[in-house]
N, C-alpha and C positions, 0 to 999 in steps of 0.2 A: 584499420581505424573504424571506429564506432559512426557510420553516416546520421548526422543528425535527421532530425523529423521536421518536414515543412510545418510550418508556422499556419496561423489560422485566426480566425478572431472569436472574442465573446455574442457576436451574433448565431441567434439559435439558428438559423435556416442555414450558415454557412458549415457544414456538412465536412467531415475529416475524408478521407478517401480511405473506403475501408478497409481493402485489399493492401493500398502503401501503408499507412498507417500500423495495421496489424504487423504484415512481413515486417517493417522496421522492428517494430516491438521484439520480433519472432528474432530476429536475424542477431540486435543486439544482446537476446538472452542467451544465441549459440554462443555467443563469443565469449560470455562471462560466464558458463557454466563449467569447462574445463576447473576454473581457478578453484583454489581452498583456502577457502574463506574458513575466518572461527573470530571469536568475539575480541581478538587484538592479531596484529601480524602484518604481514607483509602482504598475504592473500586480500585483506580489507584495503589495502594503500592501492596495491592495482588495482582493483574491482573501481575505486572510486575515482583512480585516475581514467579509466575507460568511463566511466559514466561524465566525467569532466572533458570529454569530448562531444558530449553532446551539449552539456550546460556548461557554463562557468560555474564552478564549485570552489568553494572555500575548505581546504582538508584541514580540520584542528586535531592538537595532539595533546592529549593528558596524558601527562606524566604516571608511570604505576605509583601506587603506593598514595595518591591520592584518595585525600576522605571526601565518599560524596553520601551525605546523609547517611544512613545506616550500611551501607559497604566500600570497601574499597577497592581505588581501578587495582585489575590483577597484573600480575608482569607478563608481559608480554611473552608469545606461542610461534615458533617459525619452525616451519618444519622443511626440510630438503627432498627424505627419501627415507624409505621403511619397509620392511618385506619380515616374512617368514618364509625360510629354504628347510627344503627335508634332507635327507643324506646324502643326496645327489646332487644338492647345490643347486636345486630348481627351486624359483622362486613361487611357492605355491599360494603366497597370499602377497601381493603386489603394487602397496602405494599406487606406482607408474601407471597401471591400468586404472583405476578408480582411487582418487582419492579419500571414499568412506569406507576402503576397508583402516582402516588407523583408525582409533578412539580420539577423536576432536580432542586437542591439549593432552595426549598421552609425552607424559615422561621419557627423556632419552633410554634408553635401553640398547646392551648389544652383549648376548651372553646365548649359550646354548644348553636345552636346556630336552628332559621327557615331555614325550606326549601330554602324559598325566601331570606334569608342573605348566603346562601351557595353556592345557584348556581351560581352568576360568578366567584365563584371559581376552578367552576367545564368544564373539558373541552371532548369535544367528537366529532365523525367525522360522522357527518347524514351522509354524501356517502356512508359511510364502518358501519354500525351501530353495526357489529358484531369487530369491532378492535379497541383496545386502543390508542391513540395518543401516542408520545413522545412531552412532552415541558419541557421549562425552564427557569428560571427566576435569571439566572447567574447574572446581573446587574443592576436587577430591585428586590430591597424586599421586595416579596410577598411571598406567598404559595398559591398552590391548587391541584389540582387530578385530573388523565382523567379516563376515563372509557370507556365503550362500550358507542354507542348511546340510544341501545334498554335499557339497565340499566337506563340510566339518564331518558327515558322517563316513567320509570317506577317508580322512587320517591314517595310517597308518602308525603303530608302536616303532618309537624309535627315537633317534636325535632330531632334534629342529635347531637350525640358529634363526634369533630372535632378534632385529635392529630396528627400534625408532631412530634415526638420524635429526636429531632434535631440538630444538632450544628454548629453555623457561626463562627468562632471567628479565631482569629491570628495563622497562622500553617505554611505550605507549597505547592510551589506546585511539586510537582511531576514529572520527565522525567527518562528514561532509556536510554541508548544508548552501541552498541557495535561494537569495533573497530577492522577489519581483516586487519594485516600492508601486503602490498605489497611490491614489488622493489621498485616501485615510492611512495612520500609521498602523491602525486595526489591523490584523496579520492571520490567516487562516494556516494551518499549518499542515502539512501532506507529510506522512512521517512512513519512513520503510523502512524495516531491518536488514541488514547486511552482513550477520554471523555466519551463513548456512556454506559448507560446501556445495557441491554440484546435485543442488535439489531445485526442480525448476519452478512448480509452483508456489511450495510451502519458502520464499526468499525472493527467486529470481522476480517472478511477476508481477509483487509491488514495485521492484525497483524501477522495474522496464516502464512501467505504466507511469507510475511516476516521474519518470523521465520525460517521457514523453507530455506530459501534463504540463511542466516547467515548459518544454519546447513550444504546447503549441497555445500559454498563455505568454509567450513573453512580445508578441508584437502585437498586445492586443490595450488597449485602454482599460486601466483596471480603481475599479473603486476602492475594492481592498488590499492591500497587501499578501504577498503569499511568499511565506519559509517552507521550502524545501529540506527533509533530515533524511541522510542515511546515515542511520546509525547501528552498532550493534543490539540486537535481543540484549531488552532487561539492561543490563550495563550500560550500556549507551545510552537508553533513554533517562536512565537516572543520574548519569552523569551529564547529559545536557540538562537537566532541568534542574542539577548543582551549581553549574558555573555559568546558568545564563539566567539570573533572573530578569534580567530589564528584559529582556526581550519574552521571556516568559507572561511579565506583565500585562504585554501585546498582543497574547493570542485571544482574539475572541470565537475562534471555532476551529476544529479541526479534523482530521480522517487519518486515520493508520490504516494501510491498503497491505494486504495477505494473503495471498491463498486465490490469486484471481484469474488465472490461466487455466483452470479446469474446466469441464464440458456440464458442472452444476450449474444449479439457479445462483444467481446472486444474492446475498443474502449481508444485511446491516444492521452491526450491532448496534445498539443506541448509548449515545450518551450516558455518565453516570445520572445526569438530569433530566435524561430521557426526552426533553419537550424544548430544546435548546434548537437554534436557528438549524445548526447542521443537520440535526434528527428530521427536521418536517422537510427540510430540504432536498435529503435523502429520500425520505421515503415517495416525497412528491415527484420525484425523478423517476424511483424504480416504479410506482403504483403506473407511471404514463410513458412508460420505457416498450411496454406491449410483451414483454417476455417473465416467464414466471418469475420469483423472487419471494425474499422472507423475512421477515424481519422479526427482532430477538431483542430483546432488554437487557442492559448492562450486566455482567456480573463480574467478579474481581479474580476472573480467570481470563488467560486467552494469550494475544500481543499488547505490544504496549502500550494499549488505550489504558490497560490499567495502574499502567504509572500515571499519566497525564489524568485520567482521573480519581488519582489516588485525594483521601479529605484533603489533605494541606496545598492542594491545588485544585480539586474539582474542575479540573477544565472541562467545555465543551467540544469532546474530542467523540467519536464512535469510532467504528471500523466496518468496513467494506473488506468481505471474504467470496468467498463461493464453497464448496464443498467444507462441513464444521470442522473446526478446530482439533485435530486429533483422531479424525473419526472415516477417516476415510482411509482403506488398506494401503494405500501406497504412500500416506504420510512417513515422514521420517526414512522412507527408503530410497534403493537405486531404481526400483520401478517411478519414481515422481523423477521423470526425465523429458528429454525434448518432446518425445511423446504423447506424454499425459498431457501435454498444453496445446493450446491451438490459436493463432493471429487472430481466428474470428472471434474466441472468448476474451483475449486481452483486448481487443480493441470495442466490444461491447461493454466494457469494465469501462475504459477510457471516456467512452462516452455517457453513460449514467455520471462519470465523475465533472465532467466537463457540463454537462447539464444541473447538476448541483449545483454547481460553484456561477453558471447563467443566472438561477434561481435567488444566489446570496448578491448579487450581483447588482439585479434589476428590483429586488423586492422593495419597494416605497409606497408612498401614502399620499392620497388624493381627499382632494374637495370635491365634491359635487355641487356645483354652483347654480345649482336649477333643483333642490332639493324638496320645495312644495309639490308631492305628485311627481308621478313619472314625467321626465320632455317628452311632446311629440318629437317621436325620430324620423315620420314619413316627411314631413315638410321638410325636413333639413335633408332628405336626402341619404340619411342614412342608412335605410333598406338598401341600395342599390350599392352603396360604400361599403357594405358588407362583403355583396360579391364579388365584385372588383378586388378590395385588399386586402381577405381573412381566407383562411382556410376555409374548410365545410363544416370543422367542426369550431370555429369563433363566429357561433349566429347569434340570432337576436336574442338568449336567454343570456348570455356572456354580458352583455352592453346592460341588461336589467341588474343581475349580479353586481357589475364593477357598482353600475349608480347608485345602486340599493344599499351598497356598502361602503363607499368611498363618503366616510362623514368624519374624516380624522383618524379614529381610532380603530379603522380596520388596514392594513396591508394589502397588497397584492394578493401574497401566500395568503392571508387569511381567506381571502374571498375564494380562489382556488381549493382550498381545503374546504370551503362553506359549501359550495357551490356543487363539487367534485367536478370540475373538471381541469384541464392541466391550466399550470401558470402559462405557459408560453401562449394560450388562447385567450386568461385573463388581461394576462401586459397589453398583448394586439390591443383588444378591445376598447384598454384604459388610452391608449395613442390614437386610437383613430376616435373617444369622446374629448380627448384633451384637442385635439385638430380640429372638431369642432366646439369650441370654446363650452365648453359644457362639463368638465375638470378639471381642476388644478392642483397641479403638484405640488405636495407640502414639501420644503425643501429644510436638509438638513439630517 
């Protein structure tokens, strides 16, 4: 059983325990990497009932043959067991051991067959000779098998028998979602795919982390609302945002989280609108996160930020990755294993996100009610309230900032972004002039 993650609140100083927090991450990605997963199946229903141990998750099922905008859901992929044996009845390519050697949705198959009729069926990566590919033949049917390189060049001329143990036929597909209500019905949405077989970063580490996010917002007071989606790549996202418009309505910002257990920089895409609450939120989190980071402008490649900001939705959706999209050697293979990931990068993932969403959280608008001229701050005491209740770094230029700026039509974040320095030193500053009557919170 999947041990949930201690809970936490939206205050910035209260601190996730990095070491628990990670190991959890780490511990439930062992558990869900065995399974095989593909874009409908059985592999997506347990995947999601294990993550339903942590959250309470809602599992919906569309029917195949469903129209959802320009595709339709596919029929549904379950596979048992699959091998290639040579003459001897040794199983030299073997399901059981790694579920990427099979082509993701390969076709039943069980026939015996030459060398020479087998191998373009067979796929492998001469750069990496030692790692098995990930492919897949979602809307193409076929079937075949990857392997290592040095395997395939070692074949031998002769008989092979050949069995995908298989099943294509009429089912469902697959999504999870779960929903934390806030004050507002405003809905931020945290969206992870759940296609990938046993790949840990480029699948597992949205998930985990996202899990985790749910776990340690739900005992907290929340302004906005937050929907939770596992869903599959592509399909999935365009089949939730076929059959859910009302709530689609709802989302005023969101993150598709990918690629974030690796030992890279973090790095977030922006919005299709680039300058949207999540974008400055983002970047205001990584610029004062203290570890390198990158940030990259929309384009209509990637995960599924490009559904959610495809025109006929432009949502304010970006994505949170680490190492790029496609670009890094061990994408797509059996080298992206427990290995390539590490509790300290998922749980620093965890936390730039959980700092974002501080960010969406607390950002509001102030009066400055002493706006002729700076206040004297020495008479009131506020030189010495500095040191007592702020950091080192919310001194008296923070307190000039917030007043200088707090005339309505500037924000928290604005001022933080004016200013450079982080929100969490503009908020302090803006609570310790509202304690002394010298601000007032525009409400609403």
């Amino acid at each position: 059983m999947m041990t949930p993650l201690a809970t936490t609140t939206m205050e910035r100083k209260t601190d996730l325990n990095s070491m628990d927090a990670g190991q959890a991450m780490y511990g439930w990605m062992s558990e869900l990497y065995p399974i095989c997963r593909s874009i409908t199946g059985n592999g997506v229903r347990e995947t999601l009932r294990r993550i339903a141990e942590i959250i309470p998750l809602q599992i919906r099922e569309i029917p195949s043959g469903t129209k959802v905008f320009d595709w339709t859901v596919p029929r549904e992929w379950n596979i048992r067991d699959a091998w290639v044996k040579d003459s001897t009845g040794k199983r030299i390519i073997d399901f059981r051991r790694c579920n990427l050697h099979v082509v993701n949705y390969s076709i039943p198959v069980h026939r015996r067959m030459s060398l020479q009729e087998l191998k373009p069926h067979l796929h492998s990566l001469p750069d990496c000779p030692e790692w098995i590919p990930y492919r897949t033949s979602y809307y193409d049917e076929t079937w075949g098998f990857c392997l290592a390189h040095r395997e395939l060049e070692a074949l031998q001329d002769g008989e092979y028998e050949v069995c995908v143990d298989a099943t294509l036929e009429n089912g469902h597909l697959s999504y999870g979602e779960f929903v934390l209500p806030g004050r507002s019905s405003d809905e931020i949405l945290i969206s992870s795919h759940i296609c990938h077989p046993s790949l840990c970063n480029d699948n597992l580490s949205g998930i985990v982390v996202a899990a985790a996010l749910a776990s340690s917002l739900r005992s907290t007071t929340r302004r906005y609302s937050y929907r939770f989606l596992f869903a599959p790549g592509t399909i999935g996202a365009i089949t939730w945002l076929a059959v859910n418009a009302d709530a689609v309505s709802r989302i005023r910002s969101g993150i598709v989280l990918a690629g974030i257990g690796d030992s890279a920089p973090l790095t977030y895409k922006k919005s299709r609108r680039a300058n949207t609450e999540i974008d400055r939120a983002m970047e205001q989190a990584l610029r004062h996160s203290g570890a390198p980071h990158g940030l990259v402008d929309f384009s209509p490649y990637g995960y599924d930020e490009r559904q959610y900001c495809s025109p006929g939705f432009d949502l304010a959706v970006g994505r949170l990755s680490r190492a790029p999209h496609g670009q890094f050697p061990e994408y797509h293979t059996s080298a992206d294993n427990l290995a390539f990931v590490s509790p300290a990068s998922l749980m620093s993932s965890l936390r730039v996100c959980l700092d974002a969403f501080f960010i969406l959280e607390n950002d509001c608008f102030y009066w400055n009610l002493n706006p002729k001229c700076e206040p004297q701050l020495g008479k009131r005491g506020l030189y010495g309230a500095i040191s007592r209740t702020m950091d080192s770094h919310c001194n008296e230029m923070a307190m000039l900032w917030t007043l200088n700026l707090s005339d309505g039509q500037h924000s928290l974040l604005d001022i933080a972004e004016r200013s450079g320095l982080s929100f969490n030193t503009i908020r302090q500053a803006a609570t310790l002039l509202r304690e002394y009557k010298l601000l007032r919170e525009i409400s609403g």
